[in-house]
PDB file of the backbone (N, CA, C, O) and the ligand in Angstrom, with CONECT records:
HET     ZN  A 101       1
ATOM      1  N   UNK A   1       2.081 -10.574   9.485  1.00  0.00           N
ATOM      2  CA  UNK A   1       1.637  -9.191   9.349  1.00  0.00           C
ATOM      3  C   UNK A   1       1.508  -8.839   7.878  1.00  0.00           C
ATOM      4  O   UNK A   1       0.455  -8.422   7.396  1.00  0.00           O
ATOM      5  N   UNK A   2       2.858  -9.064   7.040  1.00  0.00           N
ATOM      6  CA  UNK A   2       2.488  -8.444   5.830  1.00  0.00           C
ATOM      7  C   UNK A   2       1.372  -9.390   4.858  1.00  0.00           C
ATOM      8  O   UNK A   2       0.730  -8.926   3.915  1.00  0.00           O
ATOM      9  N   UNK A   3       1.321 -10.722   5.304  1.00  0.00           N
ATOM     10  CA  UNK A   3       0.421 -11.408   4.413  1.00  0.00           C
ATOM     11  C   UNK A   3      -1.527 -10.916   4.567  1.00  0.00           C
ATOM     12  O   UNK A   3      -2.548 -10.782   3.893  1.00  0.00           O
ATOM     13  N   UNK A   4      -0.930 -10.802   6.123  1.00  0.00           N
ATOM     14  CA  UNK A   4      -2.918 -10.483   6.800  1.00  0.00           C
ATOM     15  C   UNK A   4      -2.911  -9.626   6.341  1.00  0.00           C
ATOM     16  O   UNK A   4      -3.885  -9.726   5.595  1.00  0.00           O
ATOM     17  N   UNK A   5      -2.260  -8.187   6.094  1.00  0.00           N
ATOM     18  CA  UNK A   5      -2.693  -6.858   5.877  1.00  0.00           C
ATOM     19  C   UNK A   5      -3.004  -6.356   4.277  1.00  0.00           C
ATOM     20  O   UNK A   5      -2.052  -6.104   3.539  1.00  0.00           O
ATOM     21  N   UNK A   6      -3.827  -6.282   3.997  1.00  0.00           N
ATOM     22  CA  UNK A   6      -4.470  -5.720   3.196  1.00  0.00           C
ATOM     23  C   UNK A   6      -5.126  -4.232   3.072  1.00  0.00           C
ATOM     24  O   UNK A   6      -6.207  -3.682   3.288  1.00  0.00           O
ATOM     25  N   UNK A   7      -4.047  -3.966   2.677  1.00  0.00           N
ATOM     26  CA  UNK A   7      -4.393  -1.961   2.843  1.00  0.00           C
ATOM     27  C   UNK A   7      -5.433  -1.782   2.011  1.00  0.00           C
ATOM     28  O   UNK A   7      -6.467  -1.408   2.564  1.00  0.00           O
ATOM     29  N   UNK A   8      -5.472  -1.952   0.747  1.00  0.00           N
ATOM     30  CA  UNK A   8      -6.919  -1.698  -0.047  1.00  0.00           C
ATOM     31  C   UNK A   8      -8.101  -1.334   0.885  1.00  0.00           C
ATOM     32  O   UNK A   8      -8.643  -0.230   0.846  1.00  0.00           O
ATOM     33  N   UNK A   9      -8.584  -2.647   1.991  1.00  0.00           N
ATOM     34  CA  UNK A   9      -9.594  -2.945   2.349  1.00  0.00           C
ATOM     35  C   UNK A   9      -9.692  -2.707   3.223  1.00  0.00           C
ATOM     36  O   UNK A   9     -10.689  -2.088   3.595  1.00  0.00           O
ATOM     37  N   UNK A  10      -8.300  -3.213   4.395  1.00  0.00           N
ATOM     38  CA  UNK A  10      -8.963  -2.808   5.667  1.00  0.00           C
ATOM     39  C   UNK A  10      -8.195  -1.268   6.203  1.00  0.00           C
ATOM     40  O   UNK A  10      -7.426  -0.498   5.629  1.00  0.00           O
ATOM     41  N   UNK A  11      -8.628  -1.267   7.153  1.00  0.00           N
ATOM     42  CA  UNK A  11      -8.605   0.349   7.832  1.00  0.00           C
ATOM     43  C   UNK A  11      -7.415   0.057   8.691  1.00  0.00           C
ATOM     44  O   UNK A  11      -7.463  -0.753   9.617  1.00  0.00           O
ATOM     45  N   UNK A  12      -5.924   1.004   8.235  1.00  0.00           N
ATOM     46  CA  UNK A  12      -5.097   1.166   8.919  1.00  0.00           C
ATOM     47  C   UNK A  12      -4.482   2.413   9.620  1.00  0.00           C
ATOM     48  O   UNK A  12      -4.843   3.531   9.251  1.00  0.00           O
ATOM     49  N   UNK A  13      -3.604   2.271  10.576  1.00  0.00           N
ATOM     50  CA  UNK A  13      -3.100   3.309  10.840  1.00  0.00           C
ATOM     51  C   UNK A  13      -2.422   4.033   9.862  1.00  0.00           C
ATOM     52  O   UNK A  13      -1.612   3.540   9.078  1.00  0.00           O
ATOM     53  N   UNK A  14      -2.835   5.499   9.922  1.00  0.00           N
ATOM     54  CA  UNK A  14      -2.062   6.257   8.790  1.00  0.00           C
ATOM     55  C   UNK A  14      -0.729   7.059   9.701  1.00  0.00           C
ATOM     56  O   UNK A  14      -0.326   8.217   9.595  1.00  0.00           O
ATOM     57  N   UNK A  15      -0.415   6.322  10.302  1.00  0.00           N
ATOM     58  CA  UNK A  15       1.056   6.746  10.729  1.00  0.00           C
ATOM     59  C   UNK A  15       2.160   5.551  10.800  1.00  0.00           C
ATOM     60  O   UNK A  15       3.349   5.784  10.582  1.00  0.00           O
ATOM     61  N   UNK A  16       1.645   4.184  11.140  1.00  0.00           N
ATOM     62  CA  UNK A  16       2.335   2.928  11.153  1.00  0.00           C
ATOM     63  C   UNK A  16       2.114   2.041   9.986  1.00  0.00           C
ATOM     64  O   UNK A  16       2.944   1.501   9.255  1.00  0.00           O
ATOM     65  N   UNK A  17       0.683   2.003   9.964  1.00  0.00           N
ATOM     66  CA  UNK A  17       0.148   1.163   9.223  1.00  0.00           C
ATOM     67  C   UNK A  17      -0.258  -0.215   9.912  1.00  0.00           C
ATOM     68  O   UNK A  17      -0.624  -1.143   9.191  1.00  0.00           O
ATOM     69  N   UNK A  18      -0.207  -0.345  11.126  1.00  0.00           N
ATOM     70  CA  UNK A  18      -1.100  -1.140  11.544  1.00  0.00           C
ATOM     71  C   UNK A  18      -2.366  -1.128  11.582  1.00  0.00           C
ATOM     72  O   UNK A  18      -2.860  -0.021  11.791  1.00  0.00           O
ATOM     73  N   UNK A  19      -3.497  -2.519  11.369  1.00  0.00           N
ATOM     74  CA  UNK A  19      -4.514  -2.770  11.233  1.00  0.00           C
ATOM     75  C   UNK A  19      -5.107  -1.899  12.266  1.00  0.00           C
ATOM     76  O   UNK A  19      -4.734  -2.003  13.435  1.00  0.00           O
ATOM     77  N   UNK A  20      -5.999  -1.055  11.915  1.00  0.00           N
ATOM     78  CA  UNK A  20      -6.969  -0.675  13.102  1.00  0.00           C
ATOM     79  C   UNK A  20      -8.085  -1.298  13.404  1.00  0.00           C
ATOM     80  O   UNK A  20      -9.072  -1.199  12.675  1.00  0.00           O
ATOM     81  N   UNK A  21      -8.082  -2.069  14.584  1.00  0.00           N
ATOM     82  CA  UNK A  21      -9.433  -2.285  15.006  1.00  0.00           C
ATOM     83  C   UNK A  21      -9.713  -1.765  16.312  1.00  0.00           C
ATOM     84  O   UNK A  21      -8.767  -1.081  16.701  1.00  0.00           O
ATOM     85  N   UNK A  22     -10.722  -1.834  17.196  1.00  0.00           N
ATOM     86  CA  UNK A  22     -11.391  -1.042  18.222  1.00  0.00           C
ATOM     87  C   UNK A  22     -10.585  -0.872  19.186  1.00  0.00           C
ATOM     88  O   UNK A  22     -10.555   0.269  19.646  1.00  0.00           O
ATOM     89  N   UNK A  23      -9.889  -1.675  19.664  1.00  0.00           N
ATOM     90  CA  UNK A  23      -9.039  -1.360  21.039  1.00  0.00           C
ATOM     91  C   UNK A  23      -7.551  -0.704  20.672  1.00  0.00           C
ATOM     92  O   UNK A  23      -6.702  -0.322  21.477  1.00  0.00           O
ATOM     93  N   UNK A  24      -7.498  -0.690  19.457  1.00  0.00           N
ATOM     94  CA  UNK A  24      -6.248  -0.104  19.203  1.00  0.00           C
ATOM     95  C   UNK A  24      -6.102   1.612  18.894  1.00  0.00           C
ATOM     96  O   UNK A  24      -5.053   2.254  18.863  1.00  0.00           O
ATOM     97  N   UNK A  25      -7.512   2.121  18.677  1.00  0.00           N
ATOM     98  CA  UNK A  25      -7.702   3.529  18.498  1.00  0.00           C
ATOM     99  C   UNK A  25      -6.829   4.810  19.661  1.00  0.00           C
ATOM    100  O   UNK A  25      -6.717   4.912  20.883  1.00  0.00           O
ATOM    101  N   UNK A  26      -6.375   5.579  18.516  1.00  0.00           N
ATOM    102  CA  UNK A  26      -6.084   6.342  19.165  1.00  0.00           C
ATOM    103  C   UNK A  26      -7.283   7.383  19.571  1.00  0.00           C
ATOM    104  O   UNK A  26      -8.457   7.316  19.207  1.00  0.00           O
ATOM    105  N   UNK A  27      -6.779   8.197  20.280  1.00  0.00           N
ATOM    106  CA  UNK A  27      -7.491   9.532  20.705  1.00  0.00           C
ATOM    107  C   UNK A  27      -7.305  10.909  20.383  1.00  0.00           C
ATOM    108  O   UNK A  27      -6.201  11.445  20.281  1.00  0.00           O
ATOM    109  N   UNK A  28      -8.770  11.658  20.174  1.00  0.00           N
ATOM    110  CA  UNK A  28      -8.589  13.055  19.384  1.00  0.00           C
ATOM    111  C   UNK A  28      -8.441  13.946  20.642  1.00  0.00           C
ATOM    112  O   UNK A  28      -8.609  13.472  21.766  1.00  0.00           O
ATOM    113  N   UNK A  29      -8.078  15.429  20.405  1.00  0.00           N
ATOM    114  CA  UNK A  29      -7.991  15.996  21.450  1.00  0.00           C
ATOM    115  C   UNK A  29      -9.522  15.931  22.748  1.00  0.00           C
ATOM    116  O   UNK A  29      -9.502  15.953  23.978  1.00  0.00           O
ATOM    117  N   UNK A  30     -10.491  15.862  21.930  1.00  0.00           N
ATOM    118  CA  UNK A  30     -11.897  15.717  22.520  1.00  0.00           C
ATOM    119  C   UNK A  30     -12.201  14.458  23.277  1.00  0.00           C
ATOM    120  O   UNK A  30     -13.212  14.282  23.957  1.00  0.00           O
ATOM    121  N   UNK A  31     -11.202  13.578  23.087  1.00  0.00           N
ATOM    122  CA  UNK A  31     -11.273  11.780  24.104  1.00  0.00           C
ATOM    123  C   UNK A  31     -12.223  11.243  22.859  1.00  0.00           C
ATOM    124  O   UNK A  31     -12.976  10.349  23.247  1.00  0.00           O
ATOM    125  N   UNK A  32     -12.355  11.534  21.609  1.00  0.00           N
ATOM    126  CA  UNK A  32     -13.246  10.792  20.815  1.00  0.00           C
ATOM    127  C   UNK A  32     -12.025   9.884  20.418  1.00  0.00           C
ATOM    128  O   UNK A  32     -10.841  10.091  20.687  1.00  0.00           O
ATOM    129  N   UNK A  33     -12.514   8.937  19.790  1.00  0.00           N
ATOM    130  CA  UNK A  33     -11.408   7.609  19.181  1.00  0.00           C
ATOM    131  C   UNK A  33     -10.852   8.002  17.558  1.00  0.00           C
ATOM    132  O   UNK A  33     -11.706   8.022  16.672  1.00  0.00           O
ATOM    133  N   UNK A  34     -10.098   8.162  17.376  1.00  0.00           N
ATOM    134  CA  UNK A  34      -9.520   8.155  16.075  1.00  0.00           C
ATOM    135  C   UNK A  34      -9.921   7.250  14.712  1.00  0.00           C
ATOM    136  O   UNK A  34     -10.129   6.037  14.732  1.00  0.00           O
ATOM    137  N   UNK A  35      -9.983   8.146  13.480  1.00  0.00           N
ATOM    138  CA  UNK A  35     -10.688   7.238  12.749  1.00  0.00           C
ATOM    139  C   UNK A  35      -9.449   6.767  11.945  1.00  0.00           C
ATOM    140  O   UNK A  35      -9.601   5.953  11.034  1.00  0.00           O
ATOM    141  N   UNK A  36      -7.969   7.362  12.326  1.00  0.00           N
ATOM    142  CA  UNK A  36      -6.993   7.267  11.231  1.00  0.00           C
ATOM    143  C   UNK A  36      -5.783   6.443  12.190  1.00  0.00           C
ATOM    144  O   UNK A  36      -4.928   5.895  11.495  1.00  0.00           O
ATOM    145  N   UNK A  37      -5.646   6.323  13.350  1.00  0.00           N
ATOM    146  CA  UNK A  37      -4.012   6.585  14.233  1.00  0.00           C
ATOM    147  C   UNK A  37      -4.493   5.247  15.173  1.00  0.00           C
ATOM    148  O   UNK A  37      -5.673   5.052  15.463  1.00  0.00           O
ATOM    149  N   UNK A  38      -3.709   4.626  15.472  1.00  0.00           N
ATOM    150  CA  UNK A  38      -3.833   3.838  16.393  1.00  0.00           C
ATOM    151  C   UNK A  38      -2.852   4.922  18.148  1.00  0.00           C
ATOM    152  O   UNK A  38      -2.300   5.969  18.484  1.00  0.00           O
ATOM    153  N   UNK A  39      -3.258   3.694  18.572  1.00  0.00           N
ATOM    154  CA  UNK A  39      -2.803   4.359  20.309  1.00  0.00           C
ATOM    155  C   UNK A  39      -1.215   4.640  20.502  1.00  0.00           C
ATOM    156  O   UNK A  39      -0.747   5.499  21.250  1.00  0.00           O
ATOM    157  N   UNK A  40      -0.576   3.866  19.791  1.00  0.00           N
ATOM    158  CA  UNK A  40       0.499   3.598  19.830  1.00  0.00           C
ATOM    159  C   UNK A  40       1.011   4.949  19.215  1.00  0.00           C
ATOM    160  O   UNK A  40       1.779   5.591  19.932  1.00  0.00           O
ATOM    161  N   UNK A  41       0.630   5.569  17.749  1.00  0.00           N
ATOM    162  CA  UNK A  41       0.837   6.531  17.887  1.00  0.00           C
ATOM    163  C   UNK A  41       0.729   8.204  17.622  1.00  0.00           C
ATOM    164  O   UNK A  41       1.398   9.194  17.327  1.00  0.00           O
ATOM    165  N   UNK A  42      -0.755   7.701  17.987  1.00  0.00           N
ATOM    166  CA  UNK A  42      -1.690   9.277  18.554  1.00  0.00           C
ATOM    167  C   UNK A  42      -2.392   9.270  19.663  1.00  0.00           C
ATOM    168  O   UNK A  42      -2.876   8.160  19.886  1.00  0.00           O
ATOM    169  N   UNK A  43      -2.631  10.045  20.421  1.00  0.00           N
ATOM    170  CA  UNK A  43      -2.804  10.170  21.910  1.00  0.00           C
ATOM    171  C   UNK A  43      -3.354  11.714  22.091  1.00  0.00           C
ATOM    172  O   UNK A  43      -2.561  12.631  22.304  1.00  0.00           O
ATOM    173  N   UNK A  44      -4.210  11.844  22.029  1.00  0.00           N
ATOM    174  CA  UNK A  44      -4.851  13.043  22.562  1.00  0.00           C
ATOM    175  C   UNK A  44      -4.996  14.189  21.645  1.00  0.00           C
ATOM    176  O   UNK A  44      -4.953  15.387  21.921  1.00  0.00           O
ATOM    177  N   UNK A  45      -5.168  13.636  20.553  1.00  0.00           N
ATOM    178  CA  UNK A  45      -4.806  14.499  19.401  1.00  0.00           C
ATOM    179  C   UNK A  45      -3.400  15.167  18.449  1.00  0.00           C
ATOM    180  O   UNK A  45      -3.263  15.809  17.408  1.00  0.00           O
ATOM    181  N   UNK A  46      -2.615  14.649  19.382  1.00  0.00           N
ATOM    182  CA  UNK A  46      -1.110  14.590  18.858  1.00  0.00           C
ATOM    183  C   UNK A  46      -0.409  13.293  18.764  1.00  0.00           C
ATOM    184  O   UNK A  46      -0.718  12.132  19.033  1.00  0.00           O
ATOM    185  N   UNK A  47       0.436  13.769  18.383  1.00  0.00           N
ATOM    186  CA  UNK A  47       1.515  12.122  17.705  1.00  0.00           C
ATOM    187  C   UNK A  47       2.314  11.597  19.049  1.00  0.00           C
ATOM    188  O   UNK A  47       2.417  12.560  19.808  1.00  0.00           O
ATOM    189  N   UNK A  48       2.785  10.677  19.491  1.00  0.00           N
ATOM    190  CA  UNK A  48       3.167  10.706  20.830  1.00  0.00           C
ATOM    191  C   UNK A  48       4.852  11.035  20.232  1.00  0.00           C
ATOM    192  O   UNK A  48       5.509  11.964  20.701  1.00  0.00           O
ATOM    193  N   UNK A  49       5.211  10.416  19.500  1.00  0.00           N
ATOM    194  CA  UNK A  49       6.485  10.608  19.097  1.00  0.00           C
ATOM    195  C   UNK A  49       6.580  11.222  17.760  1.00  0.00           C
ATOM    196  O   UNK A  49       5.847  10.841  16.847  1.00  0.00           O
ATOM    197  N   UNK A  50       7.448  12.151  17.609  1.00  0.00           N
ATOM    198  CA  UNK A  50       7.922  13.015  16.530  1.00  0.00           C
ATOM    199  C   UNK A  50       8.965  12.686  15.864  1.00  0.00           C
ATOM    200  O   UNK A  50      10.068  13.093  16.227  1.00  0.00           O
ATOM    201  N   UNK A  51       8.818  11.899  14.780  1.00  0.00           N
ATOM    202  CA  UNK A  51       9.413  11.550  14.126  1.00  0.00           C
ATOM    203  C   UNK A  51       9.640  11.618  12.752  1.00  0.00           C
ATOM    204  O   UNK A  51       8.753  12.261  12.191  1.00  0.00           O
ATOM    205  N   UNK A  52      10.638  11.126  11.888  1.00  0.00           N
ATOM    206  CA  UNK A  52      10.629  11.447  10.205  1.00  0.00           C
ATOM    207  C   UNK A  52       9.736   9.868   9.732  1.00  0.00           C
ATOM    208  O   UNK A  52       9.493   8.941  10.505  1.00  0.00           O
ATOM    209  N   UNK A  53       9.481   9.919   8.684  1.00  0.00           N
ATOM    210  CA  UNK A  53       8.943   8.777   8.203  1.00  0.00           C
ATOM    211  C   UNK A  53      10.051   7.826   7.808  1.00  0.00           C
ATOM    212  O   UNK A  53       9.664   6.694   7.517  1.00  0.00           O
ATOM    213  N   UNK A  54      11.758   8.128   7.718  1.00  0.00           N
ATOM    214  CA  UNK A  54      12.928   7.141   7.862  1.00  0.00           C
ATOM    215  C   UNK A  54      13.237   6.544   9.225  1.00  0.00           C
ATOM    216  O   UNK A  54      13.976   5.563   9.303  1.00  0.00           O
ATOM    217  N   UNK A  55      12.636   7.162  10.418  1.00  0.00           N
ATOM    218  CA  UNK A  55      12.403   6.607  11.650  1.00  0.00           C
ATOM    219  C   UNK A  55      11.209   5.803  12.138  1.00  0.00           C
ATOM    220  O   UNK A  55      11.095   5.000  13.064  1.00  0.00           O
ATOM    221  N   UNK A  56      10.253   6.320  11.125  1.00  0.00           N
ATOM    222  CA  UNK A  56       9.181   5.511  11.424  1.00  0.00           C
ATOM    223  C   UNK A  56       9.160   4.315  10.737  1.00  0.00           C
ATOM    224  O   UNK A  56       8.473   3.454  11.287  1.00  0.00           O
ATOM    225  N   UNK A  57       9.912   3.861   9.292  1.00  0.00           N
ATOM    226  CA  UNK A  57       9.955   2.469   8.712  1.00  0.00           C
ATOM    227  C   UNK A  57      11.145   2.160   9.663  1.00  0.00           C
ATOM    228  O   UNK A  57      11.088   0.987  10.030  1.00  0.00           O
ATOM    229  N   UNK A  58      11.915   2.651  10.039  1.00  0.00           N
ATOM    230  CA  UNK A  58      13.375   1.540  10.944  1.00  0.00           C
ATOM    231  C   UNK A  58      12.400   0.827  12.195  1.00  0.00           C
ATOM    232  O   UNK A  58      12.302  -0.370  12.468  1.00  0.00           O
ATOM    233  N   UNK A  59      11.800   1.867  12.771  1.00  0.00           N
ATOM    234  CA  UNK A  59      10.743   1.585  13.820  1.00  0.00           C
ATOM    235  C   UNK A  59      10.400   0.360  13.585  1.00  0.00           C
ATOM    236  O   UNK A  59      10.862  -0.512  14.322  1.00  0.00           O
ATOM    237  N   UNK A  60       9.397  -0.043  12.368  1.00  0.00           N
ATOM    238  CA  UNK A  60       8.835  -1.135  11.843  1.00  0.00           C
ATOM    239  C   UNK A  60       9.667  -2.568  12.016  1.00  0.00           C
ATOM    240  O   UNK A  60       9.481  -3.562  12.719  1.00  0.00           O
ATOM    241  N   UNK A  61      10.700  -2.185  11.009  1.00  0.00           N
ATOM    242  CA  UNK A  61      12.086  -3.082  11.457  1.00  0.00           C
ATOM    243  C   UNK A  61      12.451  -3.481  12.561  1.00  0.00           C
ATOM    244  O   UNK A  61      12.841  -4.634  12.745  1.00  0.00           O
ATOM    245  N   UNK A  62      12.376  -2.530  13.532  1.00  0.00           N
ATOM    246  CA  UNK A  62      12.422  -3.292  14.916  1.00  0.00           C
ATOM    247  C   UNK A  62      11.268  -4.136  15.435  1.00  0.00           C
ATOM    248  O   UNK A  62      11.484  -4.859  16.408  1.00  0.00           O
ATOM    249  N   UNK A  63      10.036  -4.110  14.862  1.00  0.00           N
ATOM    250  CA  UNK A  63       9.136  -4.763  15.650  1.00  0.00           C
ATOM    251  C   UNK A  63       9.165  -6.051  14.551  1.00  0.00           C
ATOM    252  O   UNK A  63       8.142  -6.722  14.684  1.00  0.00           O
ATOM    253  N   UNK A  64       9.950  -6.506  13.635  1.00  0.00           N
ATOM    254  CA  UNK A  64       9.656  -7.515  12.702  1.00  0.00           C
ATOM    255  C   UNK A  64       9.378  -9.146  13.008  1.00  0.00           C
ATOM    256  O   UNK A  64       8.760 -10.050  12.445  1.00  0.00           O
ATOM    257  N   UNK A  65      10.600  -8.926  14.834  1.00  0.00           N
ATOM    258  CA  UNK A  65      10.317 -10.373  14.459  1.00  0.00           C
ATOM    259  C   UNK A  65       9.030 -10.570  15.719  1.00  0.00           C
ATOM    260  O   UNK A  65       8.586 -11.708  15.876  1.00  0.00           O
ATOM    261  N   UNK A  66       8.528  -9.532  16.499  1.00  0.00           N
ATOM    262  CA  UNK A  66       7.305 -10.061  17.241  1.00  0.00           C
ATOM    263  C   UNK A  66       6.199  -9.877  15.866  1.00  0.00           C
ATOM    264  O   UNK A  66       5.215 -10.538  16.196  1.00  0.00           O
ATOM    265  N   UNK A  67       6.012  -9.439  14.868  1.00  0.00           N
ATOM    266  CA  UNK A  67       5.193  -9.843  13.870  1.00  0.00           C
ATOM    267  C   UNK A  67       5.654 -11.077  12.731  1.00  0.00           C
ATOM    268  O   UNK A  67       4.932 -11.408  11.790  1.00  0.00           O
ATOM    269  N   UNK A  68       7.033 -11.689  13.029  1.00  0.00           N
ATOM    270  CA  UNK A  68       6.942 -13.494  12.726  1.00  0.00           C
ATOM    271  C   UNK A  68       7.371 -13.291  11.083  1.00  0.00           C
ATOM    272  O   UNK A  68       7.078 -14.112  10.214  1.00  0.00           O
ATOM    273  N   UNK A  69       8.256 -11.811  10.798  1.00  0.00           N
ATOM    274  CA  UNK A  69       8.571 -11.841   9.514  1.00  0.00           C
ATOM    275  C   UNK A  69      10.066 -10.995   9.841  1.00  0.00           C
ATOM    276  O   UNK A  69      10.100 -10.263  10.830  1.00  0.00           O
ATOM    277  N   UNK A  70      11.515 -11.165   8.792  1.00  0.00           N
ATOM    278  CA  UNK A  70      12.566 -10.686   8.832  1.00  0.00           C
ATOM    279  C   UNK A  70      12.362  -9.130   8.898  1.00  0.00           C
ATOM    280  O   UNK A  70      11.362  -8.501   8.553  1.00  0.00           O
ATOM    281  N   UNK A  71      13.202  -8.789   9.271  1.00  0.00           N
ATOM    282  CA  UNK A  71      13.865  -7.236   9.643  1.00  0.00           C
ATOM    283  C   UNK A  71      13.314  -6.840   8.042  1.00  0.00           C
ATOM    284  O   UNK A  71      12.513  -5.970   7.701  1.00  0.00           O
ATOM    285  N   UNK A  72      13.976  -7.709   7.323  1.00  0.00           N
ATOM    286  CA  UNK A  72      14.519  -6.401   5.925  1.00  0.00           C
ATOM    287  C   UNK A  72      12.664  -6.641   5.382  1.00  0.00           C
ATOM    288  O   UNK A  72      11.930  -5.700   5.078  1.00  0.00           O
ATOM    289  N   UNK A  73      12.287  -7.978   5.382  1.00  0.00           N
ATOM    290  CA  UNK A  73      10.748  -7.891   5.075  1.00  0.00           C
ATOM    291  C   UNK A  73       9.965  -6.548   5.657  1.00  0.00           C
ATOM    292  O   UNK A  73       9.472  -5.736   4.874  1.00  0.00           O
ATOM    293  N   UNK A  74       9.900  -6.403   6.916  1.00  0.00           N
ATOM    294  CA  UNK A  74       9.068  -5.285   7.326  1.00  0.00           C
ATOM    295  C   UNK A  74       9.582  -3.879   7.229  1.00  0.00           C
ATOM    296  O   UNK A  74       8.869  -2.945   7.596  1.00  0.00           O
ATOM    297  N   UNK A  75      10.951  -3.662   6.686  1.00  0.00           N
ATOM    298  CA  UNK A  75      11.310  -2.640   6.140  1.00  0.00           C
ATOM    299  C   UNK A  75      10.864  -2.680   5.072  1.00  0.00           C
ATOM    300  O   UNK A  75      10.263  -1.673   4.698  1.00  0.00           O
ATOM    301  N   UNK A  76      10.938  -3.521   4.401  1.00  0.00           N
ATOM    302  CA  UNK A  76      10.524  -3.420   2.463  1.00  0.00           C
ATOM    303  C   UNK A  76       9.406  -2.898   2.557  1.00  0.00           C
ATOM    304  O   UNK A  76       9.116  -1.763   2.178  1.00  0.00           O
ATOM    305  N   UNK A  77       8.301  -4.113   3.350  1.00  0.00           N
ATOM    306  CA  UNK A  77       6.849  -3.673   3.480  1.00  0.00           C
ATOM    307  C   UNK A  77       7.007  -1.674   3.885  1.00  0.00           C
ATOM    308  O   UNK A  77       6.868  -0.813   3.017  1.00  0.00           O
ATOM    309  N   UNK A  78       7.174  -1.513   4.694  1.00  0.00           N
ATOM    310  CA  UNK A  78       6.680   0.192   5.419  1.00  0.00           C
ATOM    311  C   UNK A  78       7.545   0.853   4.449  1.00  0.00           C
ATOM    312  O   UNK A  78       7.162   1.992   4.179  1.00  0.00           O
ATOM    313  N   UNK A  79       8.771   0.406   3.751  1.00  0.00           N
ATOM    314  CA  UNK A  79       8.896   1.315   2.442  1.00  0.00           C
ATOM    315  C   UNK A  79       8.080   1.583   1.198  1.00  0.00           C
ATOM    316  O   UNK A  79       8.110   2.396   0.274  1.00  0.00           O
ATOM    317  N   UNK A  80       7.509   0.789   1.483  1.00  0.00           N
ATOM    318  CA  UNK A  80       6.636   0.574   0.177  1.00  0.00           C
ATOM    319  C   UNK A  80       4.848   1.501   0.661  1.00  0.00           C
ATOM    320  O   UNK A  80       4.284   2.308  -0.077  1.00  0.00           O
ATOM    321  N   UNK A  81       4.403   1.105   1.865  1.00  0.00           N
ATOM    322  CA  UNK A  81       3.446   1.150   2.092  1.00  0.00           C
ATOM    323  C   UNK A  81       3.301   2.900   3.296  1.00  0.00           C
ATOM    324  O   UNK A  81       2.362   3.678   3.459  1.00  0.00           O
ATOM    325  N   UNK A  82       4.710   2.869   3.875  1.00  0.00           N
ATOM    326  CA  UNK A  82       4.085   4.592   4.769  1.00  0.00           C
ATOM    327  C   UNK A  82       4.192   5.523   3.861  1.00  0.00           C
ATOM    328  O   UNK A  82       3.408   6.457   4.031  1.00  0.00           O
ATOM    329  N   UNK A  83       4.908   5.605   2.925  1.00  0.00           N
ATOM    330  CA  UNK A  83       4.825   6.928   2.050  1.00  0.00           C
ATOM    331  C   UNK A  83       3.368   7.308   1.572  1.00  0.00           C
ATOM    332  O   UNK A  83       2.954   8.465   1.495  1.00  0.00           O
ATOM    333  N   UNK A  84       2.677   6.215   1.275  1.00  0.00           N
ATOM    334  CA  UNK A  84       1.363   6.483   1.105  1.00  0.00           C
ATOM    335  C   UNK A  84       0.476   6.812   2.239  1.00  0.00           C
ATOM    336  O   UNK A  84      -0.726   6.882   1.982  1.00  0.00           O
ATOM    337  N   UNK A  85       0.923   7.058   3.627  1.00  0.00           N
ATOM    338  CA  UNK A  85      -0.056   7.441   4.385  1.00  0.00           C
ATOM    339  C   UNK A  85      -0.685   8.645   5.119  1.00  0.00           C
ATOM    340  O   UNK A  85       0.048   9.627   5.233  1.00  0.00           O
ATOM    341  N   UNK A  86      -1.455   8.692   5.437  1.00  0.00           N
ATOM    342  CA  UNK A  86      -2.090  10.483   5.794  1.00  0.00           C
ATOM    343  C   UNK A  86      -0.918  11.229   6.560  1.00  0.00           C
ATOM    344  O   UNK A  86      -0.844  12.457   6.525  1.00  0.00           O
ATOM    345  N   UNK A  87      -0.169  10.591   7.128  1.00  0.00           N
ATOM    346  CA  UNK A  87       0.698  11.214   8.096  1.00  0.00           C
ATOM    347  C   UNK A  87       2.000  11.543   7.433  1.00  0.00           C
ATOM    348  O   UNK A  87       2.584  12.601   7.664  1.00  0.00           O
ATOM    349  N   UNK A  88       2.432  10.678   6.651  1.00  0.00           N
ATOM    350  CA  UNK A  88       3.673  10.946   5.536  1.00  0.00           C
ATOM    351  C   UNK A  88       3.505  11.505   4.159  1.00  0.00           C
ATOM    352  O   UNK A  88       4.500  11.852   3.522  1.00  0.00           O
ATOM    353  N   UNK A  89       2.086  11.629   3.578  1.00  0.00           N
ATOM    354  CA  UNK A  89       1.906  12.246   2.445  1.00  0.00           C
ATOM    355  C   UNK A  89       2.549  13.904   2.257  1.00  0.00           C
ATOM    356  O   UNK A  89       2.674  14.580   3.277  1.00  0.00           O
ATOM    357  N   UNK A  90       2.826  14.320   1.292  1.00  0.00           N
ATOM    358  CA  UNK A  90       3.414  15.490   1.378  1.00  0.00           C
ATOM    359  C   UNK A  90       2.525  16.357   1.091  1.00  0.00           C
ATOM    360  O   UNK A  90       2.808  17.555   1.095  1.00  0.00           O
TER     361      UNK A  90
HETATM  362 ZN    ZN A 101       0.102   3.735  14.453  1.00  0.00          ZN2+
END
């Protein structure tokens, strides 16, 4: 995960930061597809879960080892990388 992802370039979720591509789109309140959120977590124009952005990098951490990298790696990564995103910007 953290080697493929290239935020510069490609188009991620601005709430996780996972890669967005087509089947992963979330949805606006209108059923149009999201140009920012994946499914996981926006859904109908809202966030499915309400959370702080210190819940949303632990989050990350938990999914580290089905993305094939350590706990503290995918914490480092989403520390480094959600503060910068549309959903955590201040
Ligand atoms: Zn997401």
């Amino acid at each position: 995960m953290i080697e493929k992802l290239n935020v510069d370039e490609e188009k991620i979720c601005q709430s996780c930061g996972m890669p967005l591509t087509n089947d992963v789109l979330g949805t606006n309140t209108d059923g149009t597809l999201s140009d920012y959120y994946c499914k996981y977590c926006f859904e109908n124009g809202n966030f499915i879960e309400d959370i702080t952005l210190e819940e949303a990098i632990l989050s990350i951490g938990d999914m580290a080892e089905q993305a094939g990298v350590t706990k503290e790696e995918a914490i480092g990564y989403a520390s480094r990388h959600l503060p910068d995103l549309m959903r955590w910007k201040k």
